[in-house]
C-alpha positions, 0 to 999 in steps of 0.5 A: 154473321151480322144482325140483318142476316141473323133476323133472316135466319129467324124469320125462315125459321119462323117460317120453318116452325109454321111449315112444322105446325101444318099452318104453311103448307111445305116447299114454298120458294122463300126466294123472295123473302127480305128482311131489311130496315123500314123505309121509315125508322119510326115503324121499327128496327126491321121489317119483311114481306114474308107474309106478304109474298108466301100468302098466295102460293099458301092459300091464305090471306097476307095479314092471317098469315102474318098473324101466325108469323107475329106469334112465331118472331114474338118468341124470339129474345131480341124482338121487343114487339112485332107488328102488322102494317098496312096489308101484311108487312111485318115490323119488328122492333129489337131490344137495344141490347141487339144493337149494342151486340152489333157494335161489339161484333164491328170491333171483333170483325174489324176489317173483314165486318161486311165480307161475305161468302154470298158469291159462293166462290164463282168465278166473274170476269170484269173486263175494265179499262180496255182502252186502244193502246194508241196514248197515255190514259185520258180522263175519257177512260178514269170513270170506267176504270174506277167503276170496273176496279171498285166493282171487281173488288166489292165482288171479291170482298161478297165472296166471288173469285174475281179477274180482272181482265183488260182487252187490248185492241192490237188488231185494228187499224189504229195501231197501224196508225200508231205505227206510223205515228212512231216511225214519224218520231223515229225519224225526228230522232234521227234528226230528220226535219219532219215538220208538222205531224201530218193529219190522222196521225197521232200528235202527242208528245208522249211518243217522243221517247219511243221515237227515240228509243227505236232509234237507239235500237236501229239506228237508220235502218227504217229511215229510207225503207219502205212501210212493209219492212217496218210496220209490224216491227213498229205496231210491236214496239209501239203497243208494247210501249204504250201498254207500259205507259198504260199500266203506270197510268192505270197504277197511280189510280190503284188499278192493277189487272189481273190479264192483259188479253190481246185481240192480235194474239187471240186472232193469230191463234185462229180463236175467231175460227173456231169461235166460228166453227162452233156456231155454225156446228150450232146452227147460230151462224149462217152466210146470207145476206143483209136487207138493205139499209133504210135510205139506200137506193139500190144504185149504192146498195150492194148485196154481198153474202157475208157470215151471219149470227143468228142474234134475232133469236136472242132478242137483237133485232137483226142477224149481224155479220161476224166478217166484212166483205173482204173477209177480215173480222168485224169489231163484232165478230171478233168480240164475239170470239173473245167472250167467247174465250172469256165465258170458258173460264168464269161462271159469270161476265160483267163489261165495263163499256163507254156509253158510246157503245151502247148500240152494241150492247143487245147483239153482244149479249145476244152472242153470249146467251147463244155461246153460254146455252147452245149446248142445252145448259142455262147461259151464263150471267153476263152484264154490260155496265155502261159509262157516261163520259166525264167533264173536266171543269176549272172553277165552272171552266172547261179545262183546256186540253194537255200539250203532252197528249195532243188532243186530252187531258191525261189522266196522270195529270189530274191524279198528280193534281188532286190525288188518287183518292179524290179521283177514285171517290168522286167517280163514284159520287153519282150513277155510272149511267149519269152525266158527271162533271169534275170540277178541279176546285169543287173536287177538294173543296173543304166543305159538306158540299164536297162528298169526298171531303165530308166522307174523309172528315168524318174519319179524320174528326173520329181519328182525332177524337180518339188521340184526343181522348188518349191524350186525357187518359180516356181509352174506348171501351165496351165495358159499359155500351149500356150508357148509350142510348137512342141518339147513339145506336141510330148511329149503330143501326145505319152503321149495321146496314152495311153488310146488306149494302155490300151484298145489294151492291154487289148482286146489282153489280152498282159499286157507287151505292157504297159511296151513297152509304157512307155519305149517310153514314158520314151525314149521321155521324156529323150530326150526332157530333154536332150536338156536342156544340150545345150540349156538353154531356153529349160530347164523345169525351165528356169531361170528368166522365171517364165512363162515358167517354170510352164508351162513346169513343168505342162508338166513335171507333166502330163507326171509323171501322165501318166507315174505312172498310166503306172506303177500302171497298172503293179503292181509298184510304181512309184519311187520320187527319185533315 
């Protein structure tokens, strides 16, 4: 329990008590009852709409009820005044000994403070990454990567079972091109003059060692042979090799999957039939045919009957087909299948997409409301989250592409220049739907301008701190929190928004409010620091003052843990020293 979700628990008591009373009439949906800080600290601790959102439904008026509430929340403890604001609000202001509470439960929670059950253990797929198994990771894939891990985990730490699932895309026509691309260095490795890769074909380096590795394993064998003798054996070999090369990509990062599900395998099991099967049973998939396209003359339009889903009844603003006219899967119709697959084992989906996908967003949340609901029941909660792409800049410079790639920037290129953590935190800087530069020089830039560093720094100052305090023969301690006062539990009552934050982040499915939080967290912790530079009395070791100083160190110290448990959320550890 954390002081936010006590006061919730006091305010729906208060409520409870005017139900018992006959001054509220019972069985009114508290649902949207909040209990949360001010917008403005000078109004209060806390402050809740209760009033405001059960008057309606109670036959009254806000500030009336309001006024039955006050006298309820005044006859708790720890509420030093409860007050009415503007049309019905109400604002509480806490004894300061609830905060000094606070900072004791941090220490005693230690690295489970802000863990909760809210997600009451539903299961949530998070599909991430997914990118085509065709080359090393590239910084185009880091943003989703990183969102999607950061949001699995902060879903996991709120209380749900979490799986992280990555969709491998080994059906298309890519990794025939992949396939080519290899036998191409299979050649090479043989010691054939190739000459230049041919146009279409995949350039990179990195398939060099595969190239080589077929030829270990079969010597000249498909050196001479036709294509059909050679191209699945290759696809296999290939994606394998990649999907390895993937993974150790994806790991420098911290990310590690759960599942690896393949489109191939989830094809050649027949899924997508039943998927279609099931549908039709369902009358959600029917065969007609699609109105011409605007533009078209009916000279170059021709009206094909193919499989459609019903995806207008679900919002989308046309039926879609699921197959093409030469009967093979539509990209559409195959993710179709595969969430589909996905939704019989969690509770709730969640997608990580590029943005460049968003046009398929409404009909594929238009086939899982259809998929999860067909049968009578409530569809499942399933949310694309989409993912602008990332420019990588050099002192304001677009950064040239990677001979080792061919055609982009590898991802394990830029971990191995800047480190994990300054990758992981910087992705989370800004909203996933917002345009990103990554600035190689800006990203480790030692100054406040750099959220990563400042984050970091404000670990660091507080590690150091504490080994310099040891070294003086000051220990922190809670034996005397009552020596800290307004300046010092500001510090405490940011610190004890965290809890909340993990939960709004995690109901909102938005990982990057954490990283906001910490940097006001940092921001505040920075200030109050600062103040020691004028004033020595307000140093966290104050000379001569063993009292104080353990006391203001064990401040130092919470704010640390809520500051690291902040960062382990985000996938980065928590700097001792910078």
């Amino acid at each position: 329990m954390n002081l936010h979700a006590d006061f919730a628990r006091v305010i729906d008591a208060a409520l409870g008590a005017l139900e018992a009373a006959g001054t509220l009439p019972g069985g009114l949906n508290r649902g949207a009852v909040t209990c949360e800080p001010p917008r403005d600290p000078s109004h209060g601790d806390l402050s809740t709409n209760a009033a405001m959102v059960l008057a309606k439904p109670a036959g009254t008026n806000p500030r009336a009820l309001a006024a039955l509430l006050v006298a309820e929340l005044e006859r708790e403890p720890r509420v030093v005044s409860a007050e009415i604001a503007g049309p019905g609000f109400i604002n509480l202001r806490l004894t300061d000994d609830s905060w000094r509470g606070e900072l004791a439960l941090i220490a005693t929670a230690g690295a489970d403070y802000g863990r909760s059950d809210m997600g009451g253990g539903k299961v949530v797929n998070v599909e991430y990454v997914s990118a085509n198994p065709t080359g090393p990771m590239h910084m185009g894939h880091c943003r989703g990567a990183v969102v999607g891990d950061a949001l699995a985990d902060l879903l996991a730490y709120s209380g749900h079972k979490v799986m992280k699932e990555y969709y491998v895309n080994d059906a298309g026509a890519q990794v025939d091109v992949l396939a080519r691309s290899v036998h191409i260095r299979y050649l090479e490795a043989l010691g054939r003059d190739v000459g230049a890769i041919p146009e279409g074909l995949y350039p990179g380096d990195y398939l060099v060692p595969v190239g080589q590795a077929l030829a270990a394993e079969f010597g000249d064998k498909f050196a001479d042979a036709p294509e059909a003798d050679w191209l699945i054996t290759f696809r296999t070999k290939a994606v394998a090799a990649m999907m390895d090369m993937i993974r150790d990509d994806l790991a420098t990062l911290g990310i590690r999957h759960d599942l690896f599900s393949s489109e191939a395998q989830l094809q050649a099991s027949g899924k997508v039939d039943e998927a279609e099967s099931w549908l039709r049973a369902h009358d959600l998939v029917y065969d007609g045919v699609l109105e011409a396209p605007k533009g078209k003359t009916l000279e170059d339009w021709e009206a094909v009957e193919l499989p459609l889903f019903r995806s207008t009844r679900f919002g989308d603003d046309q039926d879609r087909p699921i197959k093409k006219s030469n009967g093979a899967w539509t990209y559409f119709g195959a993710d179709l299948a595969y969430h589909f697959q996905k939704a019989q084992n969690a509770d709730a989906l969640v997608d990580i997409w590029g943005a460049d996908h968003a046009g398929t967003v409404k009909r594929i949340k238009a086939a899982v409301a259809a998929l999860t609901s067909a049968d009578g029941g409530t569809a499942k909660p399933f949310e694309v989250k989409l993912v602008q792409m990332v420019q990588l800049l050099r002192d304001g410079e677009p950064v040239k592409m990677s001979k080792r790639s061919g055609n982009f920037v590898t991802l394990s290129d830029v971990v191995d220049e800047v480190g994990k953590d300054v990758v992981r935190f910087t992705m989370l800087t800004r909203k996933p739907d917002a345009q990103m530069d990554f600035d190689f020089a800006k990203v480790v830039e030692a100054s406040k301008d750099n959220p990563v560093f400042y984050v970091q720094y404000a670990h660091a100052r507080i590690c150091r701190n504490i080994r310099k305090g040891a070294d003086e023969g000051f220990v922190p301690s809670s034996e005397n929190l009552s020596l800290l006062g307004e300046e010092e539990l500001a510090l405490v009552k940011l610190a004890a928004q965290f809890p909340r934050m993990v939960e709004a982040a995690a109901v909102a499915r938005e990982p990057h409010r954490i990283a906001f939080f910490l940097h006001d967290l940092a921001s505040a912790f920075h200030s109050f620091y600062n103040l020691g530079n004028d004033r020595p009395e307000k140093r966290f070791i104050v000379a001569q003052d063993p009292v104080m100083s353990g006391a203001r160190l064990f401040l130092a110290e919470q704010i640390g843990q809520v500051i690291k448990n902040g960062l382990a959320l985000l996938g980065v550890e928590a700097a001792s020293e910078l």
